[in-house]
C-alpha positions in Angstrom: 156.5 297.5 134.4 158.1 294.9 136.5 158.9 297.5 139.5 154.3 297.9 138.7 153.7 294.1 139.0 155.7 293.9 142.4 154.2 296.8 143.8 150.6 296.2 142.7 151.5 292.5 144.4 152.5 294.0 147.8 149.8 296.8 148.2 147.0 295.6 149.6 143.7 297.2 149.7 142.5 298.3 153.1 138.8 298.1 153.7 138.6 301.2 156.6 140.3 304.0 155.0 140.5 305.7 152.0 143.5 303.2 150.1 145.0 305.9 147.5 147.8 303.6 147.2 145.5 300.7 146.0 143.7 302.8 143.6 146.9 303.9 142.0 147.8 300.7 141.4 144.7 299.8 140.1 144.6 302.8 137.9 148.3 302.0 136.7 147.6 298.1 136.1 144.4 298.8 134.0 145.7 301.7 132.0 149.0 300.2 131.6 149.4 296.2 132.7 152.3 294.4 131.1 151.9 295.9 127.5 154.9 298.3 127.2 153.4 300.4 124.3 150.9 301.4 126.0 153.3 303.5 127.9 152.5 306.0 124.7 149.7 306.9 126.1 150.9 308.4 129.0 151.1 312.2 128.0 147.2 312.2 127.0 146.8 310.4 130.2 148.6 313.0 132.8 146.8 315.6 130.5 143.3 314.0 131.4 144.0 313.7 134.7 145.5 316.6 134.9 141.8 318.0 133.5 140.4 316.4 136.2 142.1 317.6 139.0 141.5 320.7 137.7 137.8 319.8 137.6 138.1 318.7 141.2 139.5 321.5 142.3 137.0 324.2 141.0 134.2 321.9 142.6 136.0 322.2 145.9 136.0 326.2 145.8 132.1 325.8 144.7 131.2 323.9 147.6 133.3 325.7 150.3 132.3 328.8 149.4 128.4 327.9 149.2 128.0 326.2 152.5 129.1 329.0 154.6 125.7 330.6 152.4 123.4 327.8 153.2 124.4 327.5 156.8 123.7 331.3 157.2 120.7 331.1 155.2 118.8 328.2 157.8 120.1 329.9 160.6 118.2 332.8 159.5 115.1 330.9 159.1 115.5 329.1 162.0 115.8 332.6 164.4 112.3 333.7 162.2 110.5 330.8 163.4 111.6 330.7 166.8 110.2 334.6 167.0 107.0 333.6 165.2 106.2 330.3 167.8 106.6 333.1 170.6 104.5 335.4 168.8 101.6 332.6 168.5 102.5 331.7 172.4 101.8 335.4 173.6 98.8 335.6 171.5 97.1 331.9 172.2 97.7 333.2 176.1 95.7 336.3 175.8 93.0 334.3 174.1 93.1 331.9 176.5 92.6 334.8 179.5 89.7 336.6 177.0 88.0 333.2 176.8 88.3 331.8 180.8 86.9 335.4 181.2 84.3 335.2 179.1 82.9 331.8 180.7 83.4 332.9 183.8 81.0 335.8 183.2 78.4 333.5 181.1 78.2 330.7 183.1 74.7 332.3 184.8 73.5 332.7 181.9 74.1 328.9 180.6 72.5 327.8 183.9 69.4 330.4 182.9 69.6 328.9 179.4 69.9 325.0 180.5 66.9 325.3 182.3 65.0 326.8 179.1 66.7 324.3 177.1 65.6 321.4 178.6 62.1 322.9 179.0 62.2 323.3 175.3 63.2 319.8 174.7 60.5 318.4 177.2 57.6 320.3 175.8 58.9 319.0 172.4 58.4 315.6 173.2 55.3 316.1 174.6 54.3 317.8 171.6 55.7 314.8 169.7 53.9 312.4 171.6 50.7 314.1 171.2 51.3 314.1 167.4 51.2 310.0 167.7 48.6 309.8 169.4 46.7 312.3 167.1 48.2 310.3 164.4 47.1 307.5 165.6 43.4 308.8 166.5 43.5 310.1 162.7 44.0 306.8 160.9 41.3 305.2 163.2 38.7 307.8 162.9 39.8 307.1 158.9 39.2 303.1 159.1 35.7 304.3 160.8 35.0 306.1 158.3 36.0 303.5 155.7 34.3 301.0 157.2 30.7 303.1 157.4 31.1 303.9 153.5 31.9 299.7 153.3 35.5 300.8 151.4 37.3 298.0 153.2 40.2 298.1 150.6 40.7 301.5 152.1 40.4 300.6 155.6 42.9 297.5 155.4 45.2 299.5 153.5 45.3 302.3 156.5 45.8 299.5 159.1 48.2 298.2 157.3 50.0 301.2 157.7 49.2 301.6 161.4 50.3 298.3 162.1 53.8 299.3 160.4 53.6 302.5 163.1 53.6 300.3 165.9 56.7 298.4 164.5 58.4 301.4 164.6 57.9 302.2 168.2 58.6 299.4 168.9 62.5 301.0 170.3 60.7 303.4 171.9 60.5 304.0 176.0 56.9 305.6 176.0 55.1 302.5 177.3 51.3 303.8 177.1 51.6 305.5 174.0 52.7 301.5 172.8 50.3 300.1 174.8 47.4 302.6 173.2 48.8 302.0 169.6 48.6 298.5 170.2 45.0 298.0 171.7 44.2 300.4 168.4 45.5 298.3 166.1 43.8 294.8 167.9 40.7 296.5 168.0 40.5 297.0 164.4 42.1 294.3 163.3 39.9 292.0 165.0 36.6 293.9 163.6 38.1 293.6 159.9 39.5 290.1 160.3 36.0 289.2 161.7 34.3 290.5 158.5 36.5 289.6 156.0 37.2 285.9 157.2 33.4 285.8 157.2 32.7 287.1 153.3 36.2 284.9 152.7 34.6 282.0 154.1 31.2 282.2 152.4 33.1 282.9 149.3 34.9 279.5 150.2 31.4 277.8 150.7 30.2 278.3 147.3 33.3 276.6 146.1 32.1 273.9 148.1 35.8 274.1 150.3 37.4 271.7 151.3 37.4 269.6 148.5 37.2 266.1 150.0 37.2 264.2 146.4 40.1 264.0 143.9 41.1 266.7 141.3 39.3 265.4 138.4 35.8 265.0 140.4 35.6 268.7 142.1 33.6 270.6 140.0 34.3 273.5 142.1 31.1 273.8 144.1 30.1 276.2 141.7 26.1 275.3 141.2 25.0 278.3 139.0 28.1 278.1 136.5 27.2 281.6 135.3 28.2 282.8 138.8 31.4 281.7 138.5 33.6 284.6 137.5 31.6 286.8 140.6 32.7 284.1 142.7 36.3 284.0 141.5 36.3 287.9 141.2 35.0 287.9 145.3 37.6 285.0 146.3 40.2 287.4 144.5 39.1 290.9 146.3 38.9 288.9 150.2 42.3 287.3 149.4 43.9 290.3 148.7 42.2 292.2 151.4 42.8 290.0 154.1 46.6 290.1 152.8 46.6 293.8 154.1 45.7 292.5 157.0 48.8 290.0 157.5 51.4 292.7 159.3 49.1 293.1 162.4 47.7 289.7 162.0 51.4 288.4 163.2 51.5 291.7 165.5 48.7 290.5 167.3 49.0 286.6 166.9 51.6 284.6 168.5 52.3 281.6 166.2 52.0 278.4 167.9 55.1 276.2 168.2 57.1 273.2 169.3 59.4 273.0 172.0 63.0 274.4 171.0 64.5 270.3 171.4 63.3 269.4 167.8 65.4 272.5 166.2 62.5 273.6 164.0 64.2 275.8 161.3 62.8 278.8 161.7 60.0 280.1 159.1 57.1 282.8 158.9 54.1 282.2 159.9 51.3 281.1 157.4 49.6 283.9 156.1 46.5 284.7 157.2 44.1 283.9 153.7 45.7 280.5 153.7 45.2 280.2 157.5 41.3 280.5 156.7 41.1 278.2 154.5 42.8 275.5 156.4 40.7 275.9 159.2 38.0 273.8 158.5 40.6 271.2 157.6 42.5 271.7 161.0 38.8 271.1 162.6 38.8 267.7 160.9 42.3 266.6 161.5 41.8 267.4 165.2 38.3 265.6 165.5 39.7 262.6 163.9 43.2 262.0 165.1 42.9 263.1 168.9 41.1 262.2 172.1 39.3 259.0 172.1 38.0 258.8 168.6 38.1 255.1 166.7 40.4 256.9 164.5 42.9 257.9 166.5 45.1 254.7 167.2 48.5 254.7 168.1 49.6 251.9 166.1 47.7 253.1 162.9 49.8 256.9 162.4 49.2 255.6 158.3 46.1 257.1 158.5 46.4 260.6 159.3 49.5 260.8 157.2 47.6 259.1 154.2 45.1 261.8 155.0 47.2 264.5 154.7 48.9 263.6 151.5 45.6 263.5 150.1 44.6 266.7 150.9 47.1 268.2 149.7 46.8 266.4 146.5 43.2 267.2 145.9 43.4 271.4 146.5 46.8 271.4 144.7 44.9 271.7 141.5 43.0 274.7 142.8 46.3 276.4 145.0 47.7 276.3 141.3 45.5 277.4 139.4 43.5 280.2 141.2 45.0 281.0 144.4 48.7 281.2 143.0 48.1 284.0 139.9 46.5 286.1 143.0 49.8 286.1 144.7 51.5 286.6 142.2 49.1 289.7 141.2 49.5 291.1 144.8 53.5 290.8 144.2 53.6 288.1 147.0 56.4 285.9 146.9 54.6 283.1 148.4 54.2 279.3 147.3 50.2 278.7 147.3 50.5 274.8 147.3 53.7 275.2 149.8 52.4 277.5 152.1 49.5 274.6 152.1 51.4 271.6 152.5 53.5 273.9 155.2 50.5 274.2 157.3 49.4 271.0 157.1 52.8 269.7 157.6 53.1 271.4 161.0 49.4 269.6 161.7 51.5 266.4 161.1 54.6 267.3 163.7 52.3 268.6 166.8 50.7 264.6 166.2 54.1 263.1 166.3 55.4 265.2 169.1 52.2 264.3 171.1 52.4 260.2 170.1 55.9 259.5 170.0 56.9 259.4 173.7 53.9 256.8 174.1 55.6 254.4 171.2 59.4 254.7 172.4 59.4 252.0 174.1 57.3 249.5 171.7 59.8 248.4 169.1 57.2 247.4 167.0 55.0 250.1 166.9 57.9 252.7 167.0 59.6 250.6 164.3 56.2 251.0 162.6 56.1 254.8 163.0 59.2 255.3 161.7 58.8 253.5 157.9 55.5 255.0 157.6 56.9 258.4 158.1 60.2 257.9 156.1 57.5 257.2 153.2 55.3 260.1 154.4 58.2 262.4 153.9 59.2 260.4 150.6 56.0 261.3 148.9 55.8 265.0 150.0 59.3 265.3 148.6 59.1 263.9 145.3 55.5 264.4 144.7 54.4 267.2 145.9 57.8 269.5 145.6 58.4 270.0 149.7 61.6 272.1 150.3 64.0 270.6 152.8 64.3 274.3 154.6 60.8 273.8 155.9 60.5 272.0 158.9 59.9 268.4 158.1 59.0 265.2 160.5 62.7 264.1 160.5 63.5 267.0 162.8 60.9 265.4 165.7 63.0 262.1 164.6 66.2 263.6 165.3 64.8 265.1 168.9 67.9 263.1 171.0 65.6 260.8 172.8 63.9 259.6 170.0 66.9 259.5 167.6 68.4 257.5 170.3 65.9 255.2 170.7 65.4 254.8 166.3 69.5 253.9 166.3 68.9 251.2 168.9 65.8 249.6 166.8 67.5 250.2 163.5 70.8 248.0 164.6 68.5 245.8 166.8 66.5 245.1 163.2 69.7 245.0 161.3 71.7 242.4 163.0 68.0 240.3 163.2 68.2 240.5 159.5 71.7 239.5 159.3 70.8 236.3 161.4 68.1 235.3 159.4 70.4 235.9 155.7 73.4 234.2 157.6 71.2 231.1 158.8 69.1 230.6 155.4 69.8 227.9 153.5 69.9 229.8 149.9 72.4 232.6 152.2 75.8 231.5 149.9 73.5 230.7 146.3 73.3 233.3 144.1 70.5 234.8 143.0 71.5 235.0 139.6 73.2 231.7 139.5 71.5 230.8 136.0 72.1 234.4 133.7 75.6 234.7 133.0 75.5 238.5 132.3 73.9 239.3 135.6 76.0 237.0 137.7 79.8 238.5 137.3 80.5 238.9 140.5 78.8 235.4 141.6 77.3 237.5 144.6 75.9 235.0 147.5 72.3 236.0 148.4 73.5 236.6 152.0 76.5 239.5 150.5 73.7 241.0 148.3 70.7 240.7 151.0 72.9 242.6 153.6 74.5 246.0 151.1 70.6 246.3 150.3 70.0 246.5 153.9 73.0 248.9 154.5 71.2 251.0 151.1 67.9 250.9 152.7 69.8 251.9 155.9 71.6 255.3 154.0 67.6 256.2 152.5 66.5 256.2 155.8 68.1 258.6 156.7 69.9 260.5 153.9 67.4 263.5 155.0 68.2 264.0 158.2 68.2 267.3 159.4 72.0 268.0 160.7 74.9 266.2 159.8 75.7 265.0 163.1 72.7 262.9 162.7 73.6 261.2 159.3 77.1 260.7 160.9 75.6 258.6 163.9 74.0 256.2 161.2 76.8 256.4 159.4 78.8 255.3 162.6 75.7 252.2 162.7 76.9 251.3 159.2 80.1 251.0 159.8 79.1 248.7 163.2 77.1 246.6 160.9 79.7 246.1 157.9 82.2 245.0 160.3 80.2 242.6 162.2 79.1 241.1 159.0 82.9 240.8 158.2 83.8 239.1 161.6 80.7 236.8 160.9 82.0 236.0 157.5 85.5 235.4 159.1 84.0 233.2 161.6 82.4 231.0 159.1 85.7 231.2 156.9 87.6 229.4 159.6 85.3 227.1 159.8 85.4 226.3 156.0 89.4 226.9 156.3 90.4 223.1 155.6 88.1 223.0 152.3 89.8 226.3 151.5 88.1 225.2 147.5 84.5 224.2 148.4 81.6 225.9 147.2 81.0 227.8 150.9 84.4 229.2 151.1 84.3 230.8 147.1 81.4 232.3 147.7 82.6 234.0 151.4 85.7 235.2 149.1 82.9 236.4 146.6 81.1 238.3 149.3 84.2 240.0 150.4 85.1 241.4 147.4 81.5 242.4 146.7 81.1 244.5 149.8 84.9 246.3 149.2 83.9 246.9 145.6 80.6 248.7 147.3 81.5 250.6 149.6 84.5 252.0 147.4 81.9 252.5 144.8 79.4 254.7 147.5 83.1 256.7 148.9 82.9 258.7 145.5 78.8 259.2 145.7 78.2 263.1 146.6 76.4 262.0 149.7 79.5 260.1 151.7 81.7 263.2 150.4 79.0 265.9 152.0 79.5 263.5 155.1 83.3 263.5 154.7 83.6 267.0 154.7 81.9 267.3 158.0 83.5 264.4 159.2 86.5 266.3 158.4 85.0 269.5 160.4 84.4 267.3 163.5 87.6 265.7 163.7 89.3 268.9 163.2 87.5 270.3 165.9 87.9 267.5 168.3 90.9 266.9 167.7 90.9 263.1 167.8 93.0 262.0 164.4 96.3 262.9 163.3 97.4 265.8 161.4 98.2 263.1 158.3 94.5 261.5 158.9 93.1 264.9 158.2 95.3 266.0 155.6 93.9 262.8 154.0 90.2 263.6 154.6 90.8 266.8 153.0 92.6 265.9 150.4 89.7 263.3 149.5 92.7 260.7 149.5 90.9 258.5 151.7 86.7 258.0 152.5 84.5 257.4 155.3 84.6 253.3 154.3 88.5 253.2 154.2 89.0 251.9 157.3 86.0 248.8 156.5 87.6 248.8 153.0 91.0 247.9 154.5 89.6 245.1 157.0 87.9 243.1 153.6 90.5 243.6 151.2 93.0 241.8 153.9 90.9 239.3 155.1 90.2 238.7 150.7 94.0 238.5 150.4 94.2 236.1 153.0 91.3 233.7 151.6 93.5 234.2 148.4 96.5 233.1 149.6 95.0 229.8 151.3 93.4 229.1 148.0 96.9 229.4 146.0 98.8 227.6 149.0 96.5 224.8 148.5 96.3 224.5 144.9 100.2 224.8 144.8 100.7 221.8 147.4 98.7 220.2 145.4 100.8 220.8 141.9 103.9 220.0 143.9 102.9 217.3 145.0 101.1 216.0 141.7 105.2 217.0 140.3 107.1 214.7 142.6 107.9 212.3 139.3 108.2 215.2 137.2 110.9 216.4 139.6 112.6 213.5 139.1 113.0 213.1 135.8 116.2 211.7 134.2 116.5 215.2 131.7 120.4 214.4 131.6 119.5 211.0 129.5 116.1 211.7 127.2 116.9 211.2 123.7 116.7 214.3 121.0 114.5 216.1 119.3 115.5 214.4 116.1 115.7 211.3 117.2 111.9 211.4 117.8 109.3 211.4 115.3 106.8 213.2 117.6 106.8 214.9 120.2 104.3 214.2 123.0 104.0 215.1 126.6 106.3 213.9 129.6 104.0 211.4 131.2 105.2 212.3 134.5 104.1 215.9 133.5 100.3 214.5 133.3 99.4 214.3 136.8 100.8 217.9 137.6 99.3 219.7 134.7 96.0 217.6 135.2 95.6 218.8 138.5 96.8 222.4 137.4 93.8 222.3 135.0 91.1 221.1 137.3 91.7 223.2 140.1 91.5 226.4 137.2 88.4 225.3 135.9 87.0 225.0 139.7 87.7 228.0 140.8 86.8 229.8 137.0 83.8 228.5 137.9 83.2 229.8 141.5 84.7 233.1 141.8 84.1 235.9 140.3 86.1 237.3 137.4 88.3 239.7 139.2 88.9 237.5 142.3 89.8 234.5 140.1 92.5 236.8 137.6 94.1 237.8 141.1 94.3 233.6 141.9 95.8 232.2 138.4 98.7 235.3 138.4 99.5 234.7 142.0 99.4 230.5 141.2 101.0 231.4 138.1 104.4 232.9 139.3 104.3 230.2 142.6 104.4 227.6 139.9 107.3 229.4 137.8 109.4 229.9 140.3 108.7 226.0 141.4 109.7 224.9 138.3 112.8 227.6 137.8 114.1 226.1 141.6 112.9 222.4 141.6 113.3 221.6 137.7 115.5 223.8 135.9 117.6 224.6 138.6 118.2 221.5 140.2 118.4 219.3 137.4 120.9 219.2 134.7 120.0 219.2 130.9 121.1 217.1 127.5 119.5 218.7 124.3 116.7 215.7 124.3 116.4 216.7 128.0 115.7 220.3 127.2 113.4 220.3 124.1 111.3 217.9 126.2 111.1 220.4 129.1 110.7 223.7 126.5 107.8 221.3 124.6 106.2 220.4 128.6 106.4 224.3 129.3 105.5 226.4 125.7 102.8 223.2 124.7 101.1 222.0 127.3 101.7 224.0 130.7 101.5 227.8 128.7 97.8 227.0 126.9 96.5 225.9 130.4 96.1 229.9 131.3 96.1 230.8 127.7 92.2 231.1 128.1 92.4 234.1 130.5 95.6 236.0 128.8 97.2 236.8 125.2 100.4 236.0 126.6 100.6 233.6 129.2 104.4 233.3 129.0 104.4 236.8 130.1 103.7 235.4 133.5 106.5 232.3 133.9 108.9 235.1 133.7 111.7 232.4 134.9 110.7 229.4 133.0 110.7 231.6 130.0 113.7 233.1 130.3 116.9 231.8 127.5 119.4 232.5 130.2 117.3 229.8 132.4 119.0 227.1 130.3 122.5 228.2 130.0 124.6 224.9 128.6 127.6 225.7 130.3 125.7 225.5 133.7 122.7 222.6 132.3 124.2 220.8 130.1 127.1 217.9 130.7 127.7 216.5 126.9 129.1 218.9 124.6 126.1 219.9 122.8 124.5 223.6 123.4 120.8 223.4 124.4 120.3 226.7 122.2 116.6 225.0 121.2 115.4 225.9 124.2 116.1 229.6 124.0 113.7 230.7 121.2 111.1 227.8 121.0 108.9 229.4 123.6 107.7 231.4 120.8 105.9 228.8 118.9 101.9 228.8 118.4 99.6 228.4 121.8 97.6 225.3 121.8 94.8 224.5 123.8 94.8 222.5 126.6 92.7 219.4 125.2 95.5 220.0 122.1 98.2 219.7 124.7 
């Protein structure tokens, strides 16, 4: 076994060739190993592998006597297909030769049979074309016919389906055949239109249409009432007639529209019942609001906006209730009151497109226009149910010239207004000054009067069109809020040496008031539709940084975070000159109390009461006033952020002025722990459970360590647990 273990440690195993010596020694050390009596197992072992050698050796014969087999075998097969390919060469040549024979001989007779071919082919267009135009001539000698009988159902129903002909042809190349379908389907459209607008518009009459008063006074023109259901019956038969009539009505009509710079979205014409009855009110619009009538004045567009809302409020009643179950009978999926206000709507834009170019450059009356149409559009949203895919008066507003020219009025307006709030003398009052509830943020009129004006700004134009529009206002915002914060700043500065007066709390108030805003509008669902495309325009511009639009994204950050930023500095700077002064002021109020001989003061038992260090008074006197001040002239959240802040500047004072520069008897430091846990602790004790919690230093046990403190032999251990005792209030302390 030893003579094993040496050779199994000199053979080595080599990696390119077959390593019989390795394996043996393998074998040897896992069968054997050091364990002598396993070497009784070595006659079972030569016997096994002496079985498989055996085993081997059979397998050997096997395979060398079947290759030779298999080798013979796919030569074989190999030789067969080699004499089949030649077969299938031979044959595909002889085919090849029949078939360039066979052409060869047939190609007169494909020239002979081209010739027929195409004949056949031209006389079957012709014949096709002759069938249109006998199908054609059919369905018009059938409206003729209709119309003689007086079935006009009939008739409007076959040109209906004419009409629906022509669209067909429309691909086709035959010019005259859809130049003759055409001038068939105008000629009868125009004698049934004629006569069915007429018997639609005497039906109309005796409704006494247009209804010129309100809902409640229309009686309905109806003056037999026992006519009424003919006349219903009639209005219902016309309505649905002339609806047959509406595929070659847009055939035939070109609708009229507005120049492709105000972006109309696109939408189907009005259909043609609707278009009747809106005539007579198109007649009346026109007459009234163009050329030189009385009534049509630049500087008055109230009135034929008034005018339109309230015709579309007195026949909503009727588009309801007997015009809209006719539609809905005829399976049409139209609105009756919004196919109204549609039509009347586009009366409205062709108006404004005409005026506006005259007003652009008239502040006032532009100015004018524009409010009386934001409340135009108000209305015929939220009263009357308009859809904001129809095309609206904001779209002529966003036309570029005149979008240009509202910006330049709104921030011409804006920063007017912000003169005016800036310059009043109530501009740093609040409003609410006298109800407690309402005035927690102790908002200065000026702070309020200018986010109302941004709010009024963002329902101007919240319905723009597009959403590069809303972000150009937003952009305007964003101008105004930071020239209202470099206004505020300015007057801040000059307010900086009475950093506590009443003007310079309430510029700290508006600052907080507009940050708290504006990060209150970031999570509306209007400012995150615009930061999502704001997100889409800066990612296709390519104008921020890879982390910025991670960010936008992400809905880390908001369209005000940069304005956000700007005011929450500028309030921690305001902050900061408020604490620096009140803590110059408690230093300097602390000068005796600095000075105190703590080595010297006699003990606690020594005393029958303990009172206050009267070199404490002026310190903790002026530590209350300035609180109550400021409690009284900021707002809750600005004024928690000034105590912590003056809080620790005053513990660490007292850790580094007192504590640590002073050294301590045991009178000396119960009259400092009595100072600090009785008197200085209840001063913030109104604001916070544990005002300890924020004189992390003064209320530390290690802060008085004796063997640093303390010169006389006795251990100040009183002051390391009396800071628990009972809060007092400050008139107490």
């Amino acid at each position: 076994m030893a003579a094993v273990n040496v050779t199994k440690k000199e053979v080595t195993r080599d990696l390119d060739h077959c390593d019989i010596p390795y394996y043996v020694s393998e074998f040897v050390e896992r069968e054997v190993g050091n364990d002598y009596d396993s070497l009784r197992k070595l006659g079972s072992l030569i016997d096994k592998l002496s079985e498989n050698k055996k085993q081997l050796e059979e397998q050997v014969l096997t395979v060398s006597s079947e290759v030779p087999k298999r080798i013979q075998k796919a030569l074989k097969n190999a030789e067969d297909s080699k004499k089949s390919l030649n077969r299938l060469l031979e044959e595909e040549a002889l085919l090849s030769d029949s078939i360039d024979s066979h052409l060869l001989k047939a190609e007169p007779w494909m020239e002979e049979l081209g010739v027929l071919i195409s004949q056949v082919e031209e006389i079957e267009r012709h014949l096709s074309y002759l069938k249109w135009i006998s199908r054609i001539e059919e369905l018009s000698d059938n409206i003729q016919q209709y119309l003689m009988t007086n079935n006009v159902p009939e008739a409007a129903s076959t040109l209906a389906f004419m009409a629906e002909l022509d669209i067909k042809l429309q691909e086709s190349s035959c010019s005259h055949l859809l130049a003759f379908v055409r001038s068939t389907v105008k000629f009868w459209h125009k004698i049934l239109k004629d006569k069915l607008s007429s018997d639609f518009e005497e039906v109309l009459t005796q409704l006494r249409w247009p209804f010129v008063g309100p809902p409640q006074s229309q009686a309905f023109g109806l003056a037999a009432p026992a006519s009424a259901p003919d006349v219903y019956n009639n209005l219902e038969t016309l309505f649905c007639q002339l609806l047959k009539l509406q595929t070659s009505d847009e055939l035939l009509t070109k609708p009229k529209q507005l120049p492709e710079k105000y972006s109309l979205p696109p939408s189907p014409p009005i259909i043609l019942p609707i278009q009747i009855m809106l005539n007579p009110l198109q007649k009346r619009f026109k007459y009234h609001f163009t050329g030189n009538k009385p009534t049509n004045v630049l500087s008055k567009p109230e009135w034929y906006l008034t005018q339109v809302l309230m015709w579309i409020g007195n026949h909503s009643k009727f588009l309801d209730d007997k015009i809209q179950p006719i539609l809905d009978k005829a399976g049409s999926s139209v609105n009756a009151g919004l196919e109204f206000s549609r039509a009347l709507v586009m009366l409205i834009l062709e108006k404004l497109a005409a005026d506006i170019p005259f007003l652009l450059y008239d502040d006032a009356l532009f100015c004018h226009l524009v409010d009386e149409v934001l409340q135009f559009e108000r209305e015929l949203y939220s009263v009357h149910g308009y859809l904001s895919t129809f095309p609206s008066c904001m779209h002529i507003l966003s036309e570029e010239s005149c979008f240009q020219r509202w910006l330049t009025v709104e921030k011409k307006f804006a920063l007017q207004k912000m003169d005016s709030m800036l310059s009043s003398e109530a501009a740093w009052i609040s409003q609410y000054k006298d109800i407690t509830d309402v005035d927690e943020m102790k908002v200065p009129d000026c702070a309020e009067t200018f986010m109302t004006l941004l709010l009024v700004i963002t329902d101007r134009y919240k319905n723009l069109p597009t959403a590069s529009r809303k972000l150009q206002f937003l952009g305007l915002q964003k101008e105004l809020v930071d020239d209202f914060r470099i206004r505020l700043t300015q007057v801040m500065k000059e307010e900086s040496r009475a950093s506590l007066g009443f003007r310079y709390c309430a510029i700290l108030n508006a600052v907080n008031y507009i940050a708290t805003v504006l990060a209150d509008w970031a999570d509306n669902v209007f400012f995150l539709q615009l930061q999502q495309a704001e997100l889409e325009v800066c990612a296709e511009s390519s104008t921020v940084s890879q982390l910025q639009l991670g960010q936008l994204a992400s809905m880390e950050s908001s369209v005000f975070d940069e304005m956000i930023n700007l005011l929450e500095r500028l309030k921690q700077d305001m902050l900061s000159r408020q604490v620096h002064h009140v803590f110059k002021e408690v230093t300097d109020a602390a000068k005796l109390y600095k000075k105190e001989r703590w080595l010297s003061l006699p003990s606690q038992a020594e005393q029958a009461v303990m009172s206050l260090s009267s070199t404490a008074c002026p310190m903790l006197l002026t530590l209350r006033d300035r609180l109550l001040q400021l409690e009284q002239q900021l707002c809750h959240s600005l004024f928690k952020v000034f105590w912590q802040m003056l809080a620790e500047k005053v513990d660490t004072f007292i850790y580094q002025e007192i504590i640590m520069a002073n050294h301590f008897n045991e009178g000396g430091a119960a009259q400092l722990q009595f100072d600090m846990s009785r008197n200085l602790f209840p001063l913030f004790s109104h604001y916070c459970k544990r005002p300890e919690n924020y004189f992390k230093h003064v209320y530390d046990r290690e802060s008085f360590d004796p063997a640093a403190r303390i010169q006389i032999a006795t251990h100040c251990d009183v002051c390391s647990g009396a800071f628990s005792a009972a809060r007092m209030s400050t008139a107490h302390g």
